[in-house]
mmCIF file of the N, C-alpha and C atoms, coordinates in Angstrom:
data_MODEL
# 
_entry.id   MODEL 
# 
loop_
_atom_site.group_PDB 
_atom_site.id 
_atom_site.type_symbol 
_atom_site.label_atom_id 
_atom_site.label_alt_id 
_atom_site.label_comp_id 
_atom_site.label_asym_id 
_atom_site.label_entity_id 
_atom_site.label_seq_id 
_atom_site.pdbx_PDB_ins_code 
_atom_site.Cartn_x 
_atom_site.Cartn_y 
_atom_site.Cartn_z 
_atom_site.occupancy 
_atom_site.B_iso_or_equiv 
_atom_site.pdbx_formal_charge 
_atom_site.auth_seq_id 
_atom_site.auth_comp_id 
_atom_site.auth_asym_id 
_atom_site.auth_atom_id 
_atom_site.pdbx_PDB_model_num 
ATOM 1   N N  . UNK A 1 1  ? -62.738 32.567 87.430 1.00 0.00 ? 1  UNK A N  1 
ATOM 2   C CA . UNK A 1 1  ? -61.293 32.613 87.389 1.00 0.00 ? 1  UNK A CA 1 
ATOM 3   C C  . UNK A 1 1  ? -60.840 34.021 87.792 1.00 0.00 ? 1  UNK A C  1 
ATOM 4   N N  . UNK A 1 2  ? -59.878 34.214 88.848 1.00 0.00 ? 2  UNK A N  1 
ATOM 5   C CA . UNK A 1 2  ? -59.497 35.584 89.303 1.00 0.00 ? 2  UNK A CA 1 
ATOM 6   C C  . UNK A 1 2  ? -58.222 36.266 87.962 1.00 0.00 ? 2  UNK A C  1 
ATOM 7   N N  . UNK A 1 3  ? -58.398 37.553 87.995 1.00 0.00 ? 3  UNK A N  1 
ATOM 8   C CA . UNK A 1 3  ? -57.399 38.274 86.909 1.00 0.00 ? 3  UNK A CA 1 
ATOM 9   C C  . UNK A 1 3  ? -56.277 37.770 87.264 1.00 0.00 ? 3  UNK A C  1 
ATOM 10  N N  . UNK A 1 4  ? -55.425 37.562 87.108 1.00 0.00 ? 4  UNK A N  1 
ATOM 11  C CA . UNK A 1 4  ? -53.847 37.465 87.706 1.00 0.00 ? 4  UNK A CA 1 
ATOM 12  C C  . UNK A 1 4  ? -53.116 39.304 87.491 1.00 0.00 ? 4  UNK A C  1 
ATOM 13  N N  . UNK A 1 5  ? -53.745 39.977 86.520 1.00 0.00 ? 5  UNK A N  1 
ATOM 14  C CA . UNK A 1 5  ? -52.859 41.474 86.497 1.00 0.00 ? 5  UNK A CA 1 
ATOM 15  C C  . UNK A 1 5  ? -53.066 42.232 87.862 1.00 0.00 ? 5  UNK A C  1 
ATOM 16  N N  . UNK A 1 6  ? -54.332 41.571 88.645 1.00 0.00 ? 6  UNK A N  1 
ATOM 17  C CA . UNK A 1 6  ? -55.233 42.587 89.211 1.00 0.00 ? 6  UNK A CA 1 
ATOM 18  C C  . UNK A 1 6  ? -54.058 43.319 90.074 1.00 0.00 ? 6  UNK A C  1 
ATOM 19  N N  . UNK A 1 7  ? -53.050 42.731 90.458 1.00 0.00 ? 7  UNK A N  1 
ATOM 20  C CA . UNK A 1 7  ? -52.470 42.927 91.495 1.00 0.00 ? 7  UNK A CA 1 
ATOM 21  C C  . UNK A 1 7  ? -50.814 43.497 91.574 1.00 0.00 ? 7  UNK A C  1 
ATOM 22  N N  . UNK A 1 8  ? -50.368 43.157 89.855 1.00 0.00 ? 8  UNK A N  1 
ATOM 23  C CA . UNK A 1 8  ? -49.313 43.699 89.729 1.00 0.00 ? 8  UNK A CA 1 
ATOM 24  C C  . UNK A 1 8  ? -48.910 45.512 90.027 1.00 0.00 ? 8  UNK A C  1 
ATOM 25  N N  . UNK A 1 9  ? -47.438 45.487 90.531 1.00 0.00 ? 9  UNK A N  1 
ATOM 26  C CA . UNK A 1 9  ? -47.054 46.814 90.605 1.00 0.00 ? 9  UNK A CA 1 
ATOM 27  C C  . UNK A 1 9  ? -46.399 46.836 89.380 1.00 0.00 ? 9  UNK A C  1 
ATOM 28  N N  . UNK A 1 10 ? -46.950 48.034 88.867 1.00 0.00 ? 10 UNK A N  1 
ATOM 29  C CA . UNK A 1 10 ? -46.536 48.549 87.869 1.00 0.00 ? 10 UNK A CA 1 
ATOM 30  C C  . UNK A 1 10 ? -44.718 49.082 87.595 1.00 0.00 ? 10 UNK A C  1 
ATOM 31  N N  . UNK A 1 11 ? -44.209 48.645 86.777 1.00 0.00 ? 11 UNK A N  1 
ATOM 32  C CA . UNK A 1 11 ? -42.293 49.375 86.758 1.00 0.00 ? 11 UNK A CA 1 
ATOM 33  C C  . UNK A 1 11 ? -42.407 50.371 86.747 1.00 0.00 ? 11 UNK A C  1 
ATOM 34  N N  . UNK A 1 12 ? -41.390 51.168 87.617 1.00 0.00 ? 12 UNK A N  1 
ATOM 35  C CA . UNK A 1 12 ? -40.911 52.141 88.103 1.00 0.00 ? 12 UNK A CA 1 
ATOM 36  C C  . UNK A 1 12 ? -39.685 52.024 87.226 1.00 0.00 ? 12 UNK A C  1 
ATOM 37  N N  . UNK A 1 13 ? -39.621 52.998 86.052 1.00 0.00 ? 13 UNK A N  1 
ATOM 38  C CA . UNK A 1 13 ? -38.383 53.530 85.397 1.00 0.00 ? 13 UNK A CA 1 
ATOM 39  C C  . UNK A 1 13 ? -37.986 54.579 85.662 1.00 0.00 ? 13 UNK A C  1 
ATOM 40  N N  . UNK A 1 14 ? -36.350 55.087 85.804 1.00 0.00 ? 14 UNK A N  1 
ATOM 41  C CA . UNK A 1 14 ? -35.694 56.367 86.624 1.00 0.00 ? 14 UNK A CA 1 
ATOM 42  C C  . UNK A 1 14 ? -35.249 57.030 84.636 1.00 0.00 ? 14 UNK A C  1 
ATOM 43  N N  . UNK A 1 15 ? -34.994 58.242 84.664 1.00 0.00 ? 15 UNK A N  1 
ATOM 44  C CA . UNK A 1 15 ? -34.589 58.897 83.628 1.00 0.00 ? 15 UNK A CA 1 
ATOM 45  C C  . UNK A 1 15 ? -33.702 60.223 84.220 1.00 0.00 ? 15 UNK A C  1 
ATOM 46  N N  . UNK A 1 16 ? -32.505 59.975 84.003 1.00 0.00 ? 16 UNK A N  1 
ATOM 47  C CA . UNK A 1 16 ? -31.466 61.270 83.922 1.00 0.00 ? 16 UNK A CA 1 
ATOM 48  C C  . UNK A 1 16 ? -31.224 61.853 82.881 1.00 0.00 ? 16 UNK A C  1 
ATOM 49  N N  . UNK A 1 17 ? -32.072 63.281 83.077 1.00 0.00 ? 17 UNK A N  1 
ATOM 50  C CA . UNK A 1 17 ? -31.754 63.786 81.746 1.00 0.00 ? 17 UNK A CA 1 
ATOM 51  C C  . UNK A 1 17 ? -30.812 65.065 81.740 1.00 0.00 ? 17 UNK A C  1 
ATOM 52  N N  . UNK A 1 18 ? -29.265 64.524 80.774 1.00 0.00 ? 18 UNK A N  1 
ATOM 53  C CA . UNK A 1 18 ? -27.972 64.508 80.598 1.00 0.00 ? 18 UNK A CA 1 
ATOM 54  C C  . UNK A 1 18 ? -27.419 65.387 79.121 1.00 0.00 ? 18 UNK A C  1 
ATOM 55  N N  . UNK A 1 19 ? -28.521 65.127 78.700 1.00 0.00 ? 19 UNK A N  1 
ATOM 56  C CA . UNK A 1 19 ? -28.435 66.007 76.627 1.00 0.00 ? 19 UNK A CA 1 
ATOM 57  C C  . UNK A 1 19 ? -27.975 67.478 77.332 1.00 0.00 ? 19 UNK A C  1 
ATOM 58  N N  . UNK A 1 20 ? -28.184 68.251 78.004 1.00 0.00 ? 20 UNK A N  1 
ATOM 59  C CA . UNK A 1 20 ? -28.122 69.505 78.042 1.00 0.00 ? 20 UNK A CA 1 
ATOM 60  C C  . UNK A 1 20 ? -26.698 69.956 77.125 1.00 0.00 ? 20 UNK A C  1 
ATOM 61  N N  . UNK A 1 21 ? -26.870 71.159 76.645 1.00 0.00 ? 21 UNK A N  1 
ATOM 62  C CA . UNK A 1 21 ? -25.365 71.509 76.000 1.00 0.00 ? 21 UNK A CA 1 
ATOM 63  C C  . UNK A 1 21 ? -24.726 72.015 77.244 1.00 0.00 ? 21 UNK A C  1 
ATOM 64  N N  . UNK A 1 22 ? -25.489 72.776 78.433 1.00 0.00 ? 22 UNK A N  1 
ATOM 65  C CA . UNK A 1 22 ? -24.764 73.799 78.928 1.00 0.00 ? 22 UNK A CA 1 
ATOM 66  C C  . UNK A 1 22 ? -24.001 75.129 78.404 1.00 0.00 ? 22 UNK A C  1 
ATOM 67  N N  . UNK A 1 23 ? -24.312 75.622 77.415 1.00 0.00 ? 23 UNK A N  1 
ATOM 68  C CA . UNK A 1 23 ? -23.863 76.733 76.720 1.00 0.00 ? 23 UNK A CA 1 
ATOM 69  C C  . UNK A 1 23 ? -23.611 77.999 77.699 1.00 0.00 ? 23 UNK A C  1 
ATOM 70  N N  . UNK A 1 24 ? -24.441 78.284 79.153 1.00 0.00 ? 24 UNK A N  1 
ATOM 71  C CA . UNK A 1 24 ? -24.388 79.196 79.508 1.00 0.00 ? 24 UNK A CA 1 
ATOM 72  C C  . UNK A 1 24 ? -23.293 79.343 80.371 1.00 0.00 ? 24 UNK A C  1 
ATOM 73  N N  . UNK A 1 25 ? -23.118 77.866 80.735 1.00 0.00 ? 25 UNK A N  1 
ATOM 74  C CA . UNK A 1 25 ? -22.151 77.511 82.083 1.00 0.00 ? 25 UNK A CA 1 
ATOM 75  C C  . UNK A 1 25 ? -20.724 77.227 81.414 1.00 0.00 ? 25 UNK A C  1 
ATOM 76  N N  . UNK A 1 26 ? -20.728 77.183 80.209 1.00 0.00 ? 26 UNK A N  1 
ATOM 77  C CA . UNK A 1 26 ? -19.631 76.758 79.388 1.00 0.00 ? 26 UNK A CA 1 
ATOM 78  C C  . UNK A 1 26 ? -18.826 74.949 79.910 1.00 0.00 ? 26 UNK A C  1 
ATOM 79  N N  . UNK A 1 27 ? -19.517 74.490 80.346 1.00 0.00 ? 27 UNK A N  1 
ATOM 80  C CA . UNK A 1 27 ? -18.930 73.472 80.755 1.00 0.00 ? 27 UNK A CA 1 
ATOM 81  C C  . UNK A 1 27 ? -20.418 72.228 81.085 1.00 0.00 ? 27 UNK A C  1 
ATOM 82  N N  . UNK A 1 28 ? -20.312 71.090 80.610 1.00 0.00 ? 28 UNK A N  1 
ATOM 83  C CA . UNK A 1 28 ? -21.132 69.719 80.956 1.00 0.00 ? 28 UNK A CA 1 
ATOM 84  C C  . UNK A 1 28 ? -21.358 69.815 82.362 1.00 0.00 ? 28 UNK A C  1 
ATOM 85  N N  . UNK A 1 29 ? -22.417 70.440 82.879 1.00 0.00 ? 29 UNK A N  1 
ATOM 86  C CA . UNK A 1 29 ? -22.773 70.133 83.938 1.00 0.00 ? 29 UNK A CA 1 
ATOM 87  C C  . UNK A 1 29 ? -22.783 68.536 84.200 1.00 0.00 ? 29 UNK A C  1 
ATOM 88  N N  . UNK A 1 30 ? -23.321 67.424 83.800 1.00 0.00 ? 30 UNK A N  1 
ATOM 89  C CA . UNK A 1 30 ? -23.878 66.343 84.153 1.00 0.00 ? 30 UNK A CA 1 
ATOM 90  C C  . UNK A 1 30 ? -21.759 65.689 84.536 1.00 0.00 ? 30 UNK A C  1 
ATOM 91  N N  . UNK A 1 31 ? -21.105 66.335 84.268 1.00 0.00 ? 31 UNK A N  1 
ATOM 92  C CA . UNK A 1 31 ? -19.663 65.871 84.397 1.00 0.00 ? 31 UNK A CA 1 
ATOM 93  C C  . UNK A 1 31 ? -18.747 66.204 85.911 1.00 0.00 ? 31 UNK A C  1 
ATOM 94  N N  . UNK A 1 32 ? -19.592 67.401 86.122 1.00 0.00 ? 32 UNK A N  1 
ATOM 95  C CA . UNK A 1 32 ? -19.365 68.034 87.454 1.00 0.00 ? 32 UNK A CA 1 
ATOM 96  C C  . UNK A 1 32 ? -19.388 67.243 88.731 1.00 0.00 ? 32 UNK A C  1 
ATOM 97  N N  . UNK A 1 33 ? -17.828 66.599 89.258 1.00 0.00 ? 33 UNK A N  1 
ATOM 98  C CA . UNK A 1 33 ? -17.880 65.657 90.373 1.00 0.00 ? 33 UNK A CA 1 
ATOM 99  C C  . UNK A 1 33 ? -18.913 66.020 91.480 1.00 0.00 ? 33 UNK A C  1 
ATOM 100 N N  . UNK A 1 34 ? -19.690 65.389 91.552 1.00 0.00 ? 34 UNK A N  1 
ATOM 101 C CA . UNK A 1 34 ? -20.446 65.354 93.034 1.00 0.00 ? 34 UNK A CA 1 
ATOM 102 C C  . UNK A 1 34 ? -20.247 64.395 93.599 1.00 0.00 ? 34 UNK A C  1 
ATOM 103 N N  . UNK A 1 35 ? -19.970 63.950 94.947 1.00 0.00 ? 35 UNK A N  1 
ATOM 104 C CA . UNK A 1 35 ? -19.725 63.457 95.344 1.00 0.00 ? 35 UNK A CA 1 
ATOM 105 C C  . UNK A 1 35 ? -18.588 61.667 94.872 1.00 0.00 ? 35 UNK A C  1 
ATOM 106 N N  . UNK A 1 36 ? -17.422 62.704 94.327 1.00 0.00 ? 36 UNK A N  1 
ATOM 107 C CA . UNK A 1 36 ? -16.474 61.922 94.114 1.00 0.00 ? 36 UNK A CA 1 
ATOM 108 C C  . UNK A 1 36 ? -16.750 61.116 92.634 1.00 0.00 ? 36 UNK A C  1 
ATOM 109 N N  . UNK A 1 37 ? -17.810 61.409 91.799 1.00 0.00 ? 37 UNK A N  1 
ATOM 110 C CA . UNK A 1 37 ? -18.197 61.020 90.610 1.00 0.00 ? 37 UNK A CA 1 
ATOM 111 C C  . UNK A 1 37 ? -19.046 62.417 89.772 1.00 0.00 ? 37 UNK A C  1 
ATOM 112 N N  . UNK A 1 38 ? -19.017 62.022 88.683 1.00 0.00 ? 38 UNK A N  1 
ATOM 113 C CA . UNK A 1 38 ? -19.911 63.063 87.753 1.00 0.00 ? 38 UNK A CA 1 
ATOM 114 C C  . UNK A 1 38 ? -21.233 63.167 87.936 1.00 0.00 ? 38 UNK A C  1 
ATOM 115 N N  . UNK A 1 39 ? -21.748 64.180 88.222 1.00 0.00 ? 39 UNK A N  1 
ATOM 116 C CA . UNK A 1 39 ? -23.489 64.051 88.677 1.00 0.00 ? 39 UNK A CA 1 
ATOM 117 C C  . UNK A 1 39 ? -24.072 63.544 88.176 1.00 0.00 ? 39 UNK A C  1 
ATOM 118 N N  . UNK A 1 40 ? -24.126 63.389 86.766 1.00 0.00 ? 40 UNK A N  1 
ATOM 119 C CA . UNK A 1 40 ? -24.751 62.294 85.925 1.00 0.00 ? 40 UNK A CA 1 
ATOM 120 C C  . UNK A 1 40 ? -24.976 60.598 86.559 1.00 0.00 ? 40 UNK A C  1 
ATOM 121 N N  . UNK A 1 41 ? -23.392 60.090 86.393 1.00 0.00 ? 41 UNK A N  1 
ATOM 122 C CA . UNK A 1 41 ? -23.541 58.962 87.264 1.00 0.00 ? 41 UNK A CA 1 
ATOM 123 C C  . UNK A 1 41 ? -23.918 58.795 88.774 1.00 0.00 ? 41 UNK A C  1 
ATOM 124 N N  . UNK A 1 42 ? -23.520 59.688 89.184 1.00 0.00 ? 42 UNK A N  1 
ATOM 125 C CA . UNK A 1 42 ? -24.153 59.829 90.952 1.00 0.00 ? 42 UNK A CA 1 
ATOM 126 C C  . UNK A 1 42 ? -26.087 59.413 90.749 1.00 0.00 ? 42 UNK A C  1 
ATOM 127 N N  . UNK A 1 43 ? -26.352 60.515 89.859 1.00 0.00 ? 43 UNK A N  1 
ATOM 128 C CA . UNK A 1 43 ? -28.009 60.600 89.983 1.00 0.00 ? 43 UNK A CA 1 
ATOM 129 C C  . UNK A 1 43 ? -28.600 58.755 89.252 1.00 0.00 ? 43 UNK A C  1 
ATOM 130 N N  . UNK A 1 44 ? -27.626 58.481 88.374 1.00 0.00 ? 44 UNK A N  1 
ATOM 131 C CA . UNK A 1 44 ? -27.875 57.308 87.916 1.00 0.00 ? 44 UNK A CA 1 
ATOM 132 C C  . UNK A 1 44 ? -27.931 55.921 89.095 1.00 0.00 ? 44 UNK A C  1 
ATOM 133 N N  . UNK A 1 45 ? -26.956 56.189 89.607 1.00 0.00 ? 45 UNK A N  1 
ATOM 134 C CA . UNK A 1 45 ? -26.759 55.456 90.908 1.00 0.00 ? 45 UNK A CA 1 
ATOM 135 C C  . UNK A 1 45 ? -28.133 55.479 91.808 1.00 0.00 ? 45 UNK A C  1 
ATOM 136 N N  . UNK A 1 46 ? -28.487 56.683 91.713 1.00 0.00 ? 46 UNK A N  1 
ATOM 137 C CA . UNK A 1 46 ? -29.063 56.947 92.884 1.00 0.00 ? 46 UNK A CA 1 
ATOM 138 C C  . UNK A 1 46 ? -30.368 56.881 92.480 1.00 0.00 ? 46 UNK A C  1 
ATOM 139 N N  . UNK A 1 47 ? -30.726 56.823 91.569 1.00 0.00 ? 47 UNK A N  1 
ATOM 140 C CA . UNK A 1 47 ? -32.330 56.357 90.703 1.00 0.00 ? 47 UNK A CA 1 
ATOM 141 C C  . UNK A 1 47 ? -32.026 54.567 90.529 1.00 0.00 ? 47 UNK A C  1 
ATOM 142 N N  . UNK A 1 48 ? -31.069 54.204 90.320 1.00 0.00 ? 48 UNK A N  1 
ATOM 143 C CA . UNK A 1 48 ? -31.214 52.505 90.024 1.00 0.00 ? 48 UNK A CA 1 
ATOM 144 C C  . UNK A 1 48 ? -31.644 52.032 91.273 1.00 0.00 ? 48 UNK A C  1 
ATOM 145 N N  . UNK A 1 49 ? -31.487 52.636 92.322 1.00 0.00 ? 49 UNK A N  1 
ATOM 146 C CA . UNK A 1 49 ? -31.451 51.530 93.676 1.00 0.00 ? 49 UNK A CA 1 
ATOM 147 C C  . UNK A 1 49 ? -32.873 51.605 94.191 1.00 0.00 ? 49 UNK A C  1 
ATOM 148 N N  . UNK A 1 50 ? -33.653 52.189 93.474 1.00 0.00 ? 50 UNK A N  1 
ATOM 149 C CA . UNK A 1 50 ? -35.063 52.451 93.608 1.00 0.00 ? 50 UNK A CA 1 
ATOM 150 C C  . UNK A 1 50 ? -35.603 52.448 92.203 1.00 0.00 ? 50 UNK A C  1 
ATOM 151 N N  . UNK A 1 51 ? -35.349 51.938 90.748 1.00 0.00 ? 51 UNK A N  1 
ATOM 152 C CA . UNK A 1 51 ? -35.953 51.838 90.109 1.00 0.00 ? 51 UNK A CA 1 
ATOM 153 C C  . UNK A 1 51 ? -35.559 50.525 89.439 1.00 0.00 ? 51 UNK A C  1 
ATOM 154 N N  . UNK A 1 52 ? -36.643 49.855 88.754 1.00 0.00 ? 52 UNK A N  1 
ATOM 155 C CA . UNK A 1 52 ? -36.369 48.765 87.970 1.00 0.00 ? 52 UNK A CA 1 
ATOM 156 C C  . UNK A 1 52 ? -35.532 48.572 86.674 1.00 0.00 ? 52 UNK A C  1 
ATOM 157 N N  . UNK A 1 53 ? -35.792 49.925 86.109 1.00 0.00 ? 53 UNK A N  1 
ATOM 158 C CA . UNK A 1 53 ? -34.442 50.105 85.209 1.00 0.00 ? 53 UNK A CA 1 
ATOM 159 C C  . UNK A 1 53 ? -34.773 51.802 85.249 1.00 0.00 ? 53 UNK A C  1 
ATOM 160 N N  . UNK A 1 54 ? -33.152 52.435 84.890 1.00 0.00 ? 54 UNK A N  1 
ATOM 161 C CA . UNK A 1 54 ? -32.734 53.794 84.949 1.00 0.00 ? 54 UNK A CA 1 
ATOM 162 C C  . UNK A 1 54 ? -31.677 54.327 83.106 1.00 0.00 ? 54 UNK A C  1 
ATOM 163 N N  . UNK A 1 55 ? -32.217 55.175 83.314 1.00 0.00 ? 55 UNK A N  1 
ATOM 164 C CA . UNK A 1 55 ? -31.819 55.479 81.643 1.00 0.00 ? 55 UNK A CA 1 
ATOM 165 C C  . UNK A 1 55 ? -30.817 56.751 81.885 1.00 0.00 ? 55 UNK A C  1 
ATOM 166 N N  . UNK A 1 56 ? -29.923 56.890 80.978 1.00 0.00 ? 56 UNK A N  1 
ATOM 167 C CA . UNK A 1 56 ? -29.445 58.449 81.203 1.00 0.00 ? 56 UNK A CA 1 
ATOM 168 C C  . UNK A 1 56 ? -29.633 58.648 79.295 1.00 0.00 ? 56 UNK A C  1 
ATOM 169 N N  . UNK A 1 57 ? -30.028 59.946 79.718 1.00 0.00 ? 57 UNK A N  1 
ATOM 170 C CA . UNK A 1 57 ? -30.752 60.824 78.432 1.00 0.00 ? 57 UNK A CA 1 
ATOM 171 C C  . UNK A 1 57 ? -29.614 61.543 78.015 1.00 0.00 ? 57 UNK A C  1 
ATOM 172 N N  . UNK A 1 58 ? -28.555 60.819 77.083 1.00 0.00 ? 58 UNK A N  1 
ATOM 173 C CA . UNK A 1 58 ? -27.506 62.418 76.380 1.00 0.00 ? 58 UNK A CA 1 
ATOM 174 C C  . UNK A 1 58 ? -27.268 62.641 74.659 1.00 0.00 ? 58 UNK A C  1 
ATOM 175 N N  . UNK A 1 59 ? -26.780 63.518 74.808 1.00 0.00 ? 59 UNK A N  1 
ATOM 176 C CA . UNK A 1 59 ? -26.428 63.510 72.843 1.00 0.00 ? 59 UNK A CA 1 
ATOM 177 C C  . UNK A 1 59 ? -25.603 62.939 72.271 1.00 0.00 ? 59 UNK A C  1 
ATOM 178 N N  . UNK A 1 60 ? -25.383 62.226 71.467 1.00 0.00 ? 60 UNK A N  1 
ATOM 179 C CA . UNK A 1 60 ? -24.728 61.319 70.564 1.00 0.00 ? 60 UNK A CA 1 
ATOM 180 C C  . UNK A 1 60 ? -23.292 61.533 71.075 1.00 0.00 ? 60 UNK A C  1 
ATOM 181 N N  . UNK A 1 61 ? -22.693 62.222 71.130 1.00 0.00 ? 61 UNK A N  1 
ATOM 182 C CA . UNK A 1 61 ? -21.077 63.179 71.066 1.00 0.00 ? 61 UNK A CA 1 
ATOM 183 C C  . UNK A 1 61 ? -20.996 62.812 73.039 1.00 0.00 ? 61 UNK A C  1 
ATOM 184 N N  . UNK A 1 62 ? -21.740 63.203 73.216 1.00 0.00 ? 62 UNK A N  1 
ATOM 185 C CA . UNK A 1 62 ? -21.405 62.830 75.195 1.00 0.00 ? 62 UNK A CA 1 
ATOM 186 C C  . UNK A 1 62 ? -21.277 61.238 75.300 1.00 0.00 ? 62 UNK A C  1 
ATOM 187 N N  . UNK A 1 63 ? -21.339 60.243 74.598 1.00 0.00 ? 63 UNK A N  1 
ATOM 188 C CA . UNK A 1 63 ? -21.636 59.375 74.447 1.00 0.00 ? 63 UNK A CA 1 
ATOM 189 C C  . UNK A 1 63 ? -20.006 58.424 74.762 1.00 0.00 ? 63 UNK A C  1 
ATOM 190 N N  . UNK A 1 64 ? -19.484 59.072 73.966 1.00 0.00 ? 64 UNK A N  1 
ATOM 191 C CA . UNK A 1 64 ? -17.378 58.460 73.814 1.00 0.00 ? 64 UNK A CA 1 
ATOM 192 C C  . UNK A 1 64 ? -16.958 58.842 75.533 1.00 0.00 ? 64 UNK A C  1 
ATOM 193 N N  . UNK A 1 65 ? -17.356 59.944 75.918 1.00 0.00 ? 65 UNK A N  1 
ATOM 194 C CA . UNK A 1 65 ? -17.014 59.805 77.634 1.00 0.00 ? 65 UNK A CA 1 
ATOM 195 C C  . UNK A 1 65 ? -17.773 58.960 78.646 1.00 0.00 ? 65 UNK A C  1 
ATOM 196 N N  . UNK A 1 66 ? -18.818 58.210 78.094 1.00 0.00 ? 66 UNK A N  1 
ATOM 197 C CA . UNK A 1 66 ? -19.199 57.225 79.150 1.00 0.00 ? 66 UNK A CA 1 
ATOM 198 C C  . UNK A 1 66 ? -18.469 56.250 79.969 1.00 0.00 ? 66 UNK A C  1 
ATOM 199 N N  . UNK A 1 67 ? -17.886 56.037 80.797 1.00 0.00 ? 67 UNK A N  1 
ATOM 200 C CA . UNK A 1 67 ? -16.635 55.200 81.153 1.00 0.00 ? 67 UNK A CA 1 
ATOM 201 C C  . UNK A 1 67 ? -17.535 53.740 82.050 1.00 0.00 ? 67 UNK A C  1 
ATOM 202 N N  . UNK A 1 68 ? -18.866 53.892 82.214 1.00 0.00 ? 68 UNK A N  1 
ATOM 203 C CA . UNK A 1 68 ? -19.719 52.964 82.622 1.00 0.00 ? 68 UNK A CA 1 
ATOM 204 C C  . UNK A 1 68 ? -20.657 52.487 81.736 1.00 0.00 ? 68 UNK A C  1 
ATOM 205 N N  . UNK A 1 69 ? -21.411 51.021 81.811 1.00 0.00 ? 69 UNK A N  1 
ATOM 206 C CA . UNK A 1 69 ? -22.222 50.512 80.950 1.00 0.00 ? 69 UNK A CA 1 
ATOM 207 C C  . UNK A 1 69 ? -23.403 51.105 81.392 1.00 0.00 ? 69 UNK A C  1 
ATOM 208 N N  . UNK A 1 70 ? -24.020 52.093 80.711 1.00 0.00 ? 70 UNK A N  1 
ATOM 209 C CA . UNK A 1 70 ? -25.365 52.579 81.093 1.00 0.00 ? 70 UNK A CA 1 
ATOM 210 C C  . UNK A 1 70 ? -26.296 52.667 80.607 1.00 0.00 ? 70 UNK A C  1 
ATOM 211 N N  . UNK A 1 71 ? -27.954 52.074 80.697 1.00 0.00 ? 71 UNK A N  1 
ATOM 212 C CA . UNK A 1 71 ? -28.791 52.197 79.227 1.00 0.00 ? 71 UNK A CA 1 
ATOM 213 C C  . UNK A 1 71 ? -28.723 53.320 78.825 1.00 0.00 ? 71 UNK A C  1 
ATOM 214 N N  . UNK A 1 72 ? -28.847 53.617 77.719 1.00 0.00 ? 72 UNK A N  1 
ATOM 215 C CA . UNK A 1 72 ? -29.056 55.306 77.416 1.00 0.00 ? 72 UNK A CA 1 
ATOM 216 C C  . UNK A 1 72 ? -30.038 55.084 76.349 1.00 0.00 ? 72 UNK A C  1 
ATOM 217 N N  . UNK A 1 73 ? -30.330 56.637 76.100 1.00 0.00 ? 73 UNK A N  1 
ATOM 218 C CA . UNK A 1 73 ? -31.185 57.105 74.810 1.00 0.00 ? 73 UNK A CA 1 
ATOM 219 C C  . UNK A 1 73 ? -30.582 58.471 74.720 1.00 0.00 ? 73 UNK A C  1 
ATOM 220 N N  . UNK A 1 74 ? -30.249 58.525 73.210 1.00 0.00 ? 74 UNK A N  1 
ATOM 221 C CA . UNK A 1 74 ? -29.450 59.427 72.871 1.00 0.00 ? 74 UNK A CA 1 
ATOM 222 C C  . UNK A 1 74 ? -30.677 60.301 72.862 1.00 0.00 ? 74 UNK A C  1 
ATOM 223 N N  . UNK A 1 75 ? -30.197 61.113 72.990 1.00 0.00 ? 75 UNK A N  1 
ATOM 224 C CA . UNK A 1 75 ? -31.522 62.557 72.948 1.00 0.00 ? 75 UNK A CA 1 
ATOM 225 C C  . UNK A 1 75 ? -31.462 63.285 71.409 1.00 0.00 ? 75 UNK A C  1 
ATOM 226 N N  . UNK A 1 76 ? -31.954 63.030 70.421 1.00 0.00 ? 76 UNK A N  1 
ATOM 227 C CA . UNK A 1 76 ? -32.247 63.731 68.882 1.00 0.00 ? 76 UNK A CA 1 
ATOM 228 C C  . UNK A 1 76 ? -32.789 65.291 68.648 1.00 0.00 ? 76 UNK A C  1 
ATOM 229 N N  . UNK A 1 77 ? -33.103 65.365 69.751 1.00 0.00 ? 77 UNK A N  1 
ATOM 230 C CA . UNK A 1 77 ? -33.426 67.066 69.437 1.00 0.00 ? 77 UNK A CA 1 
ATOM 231 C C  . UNK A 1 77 ? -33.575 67.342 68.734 1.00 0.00 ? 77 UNK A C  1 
ATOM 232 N N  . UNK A 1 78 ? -35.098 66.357 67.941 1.00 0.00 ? 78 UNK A N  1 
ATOM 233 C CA . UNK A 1 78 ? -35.809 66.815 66.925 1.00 0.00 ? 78 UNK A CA 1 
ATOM 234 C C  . UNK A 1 78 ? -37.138 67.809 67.237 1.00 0.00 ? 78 UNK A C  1 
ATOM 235 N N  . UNK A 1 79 ? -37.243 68.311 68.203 1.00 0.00 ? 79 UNK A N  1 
ATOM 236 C CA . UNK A 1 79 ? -38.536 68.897 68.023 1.00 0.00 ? 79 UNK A CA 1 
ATOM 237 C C  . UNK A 1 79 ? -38.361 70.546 68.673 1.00 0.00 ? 79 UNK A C  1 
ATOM 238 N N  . UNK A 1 80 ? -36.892 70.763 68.998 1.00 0.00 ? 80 UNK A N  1 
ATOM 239 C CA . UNK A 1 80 ? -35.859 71.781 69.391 1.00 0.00 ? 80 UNK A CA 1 
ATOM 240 C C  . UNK A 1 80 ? -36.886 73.464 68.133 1.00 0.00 ? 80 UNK A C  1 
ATOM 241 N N  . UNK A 1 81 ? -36.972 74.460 68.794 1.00 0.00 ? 81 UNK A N  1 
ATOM 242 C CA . UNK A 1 81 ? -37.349 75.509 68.016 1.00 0.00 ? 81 UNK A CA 1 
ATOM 243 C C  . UNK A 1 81 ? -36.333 76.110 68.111 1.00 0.00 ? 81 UNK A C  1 
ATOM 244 N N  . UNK A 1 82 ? -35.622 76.933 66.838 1.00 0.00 ? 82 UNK A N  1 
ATOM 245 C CA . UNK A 1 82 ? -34.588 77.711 66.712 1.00 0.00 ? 82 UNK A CA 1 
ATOM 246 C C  . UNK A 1 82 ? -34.353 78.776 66.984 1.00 0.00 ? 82 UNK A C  1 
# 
């Protein structure tokens, strides 16, 4: 009997990672229009059309400005050194 896995392609998942505070820049980079949208969603865009599923990575609080349905994972910044 032949494997049936032998041959699968493995998923290709995209990850934008969006948590940054930006403290230095004083302002959400990932919000910064690029090309007529927030870079965040641009890069999201632009990882889905080549990945099987695409995640954007932000902190709990960036979360109320999402204005699109996007998977996310809130980023916990539990392992952050002080």
């Amino acid at each position: 009997m032949k494997n049936t896995n032998e041959h699968k392609t493995p998923k290709l998942y995209g990850l934008v990672l969006a948590g940054g505070k930006s403290t230095r820049m004083g302002t959400d980079k990932g919000l910064i229009a690029y090309h007529g949208i927030p870079q965040q969603e641009y890069l999201y865009d632009l990882l889905d059309t080549v990945c099987d599923t695409t995640f954007l990575s932000i902190r709990q609080e960036q979360e109320v400005a999402l204005t699109n349905n996007f998977n996310t994972i809130i980023d916990k910044n539990e392992s952050r050194v002080p």
